[in-house]
C-alpha positions, -999 to +999 in steps of 0.1 A: +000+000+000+016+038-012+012+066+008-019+078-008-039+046-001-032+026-036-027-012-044-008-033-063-008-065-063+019-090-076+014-124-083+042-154-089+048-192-086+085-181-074+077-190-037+116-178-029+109-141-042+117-115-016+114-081-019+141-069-030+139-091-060+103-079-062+113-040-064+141-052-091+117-066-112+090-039-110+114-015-122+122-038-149+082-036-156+082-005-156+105+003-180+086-019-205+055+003-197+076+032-205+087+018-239+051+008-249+042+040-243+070+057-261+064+035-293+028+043-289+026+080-279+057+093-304+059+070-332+022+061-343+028+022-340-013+010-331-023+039-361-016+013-386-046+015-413-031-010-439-044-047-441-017-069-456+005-086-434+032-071-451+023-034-450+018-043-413+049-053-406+068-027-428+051+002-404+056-019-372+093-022-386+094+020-393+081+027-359+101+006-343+132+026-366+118+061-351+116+049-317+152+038-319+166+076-332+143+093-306+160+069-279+194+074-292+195+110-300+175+110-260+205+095-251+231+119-267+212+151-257+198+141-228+166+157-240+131+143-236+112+122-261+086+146-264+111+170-272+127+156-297+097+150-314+081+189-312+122+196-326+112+173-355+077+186-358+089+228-360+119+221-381+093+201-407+065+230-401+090+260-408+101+246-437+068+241-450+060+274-442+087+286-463+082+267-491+052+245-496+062+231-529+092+214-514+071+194-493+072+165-519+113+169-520+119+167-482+143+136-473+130+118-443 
């Protein structure tokens, strides 16, 4: 029970677990939480509209490739995900706002 009154509860078939193996692996948890969330939230990976199995996998396999950069350039710079991604987002919005037509001609 936290300080404010909430719950969790953990459930295992490893009778030996103590808790400090307990706290190990929550954090461990939680850092696949953070992930999922990160793959979801920045990189569009459950927006998938395409039905063949292979256009699936191709946009599961580029949102996995953005995750990646925004990790590794979090990483380098020490600067957030969310970050990052608004950086991405007003260098791709100012340069559309200078010149539409180039919007065809920008590399990704």
């Amino acid at each position: 029970v936290s300080k404010d009154g909430d719950t969790q509860h953990w459930v295992t078939n490893v009778q030996e677990m103590d808790e400090s193996k307990r706290e190990d692996l929550a954090k461990k948890s939680w850092k696949i939480e953070e992930y999922h969330r990160g793959i979801k939230q920045f990189c569009g990976v459950e927006k998938c509209q395409a039905r063949k199995d292979e256009s699936q996998r191709a946009h599961i396999m580029f949102s996995l490739r953005a995750f990646l950069r925004l990790e590794l350039q979090r990483i380098k710079s020490g600067i957030s995900w969310f970050e990052n991604a608004m950086k991405i987002r007003r260098v791709a919005v100012t340069a559309y706002l200078n010149n539409p037509r180039l919007l065809g001609q920008m590399p990704l």
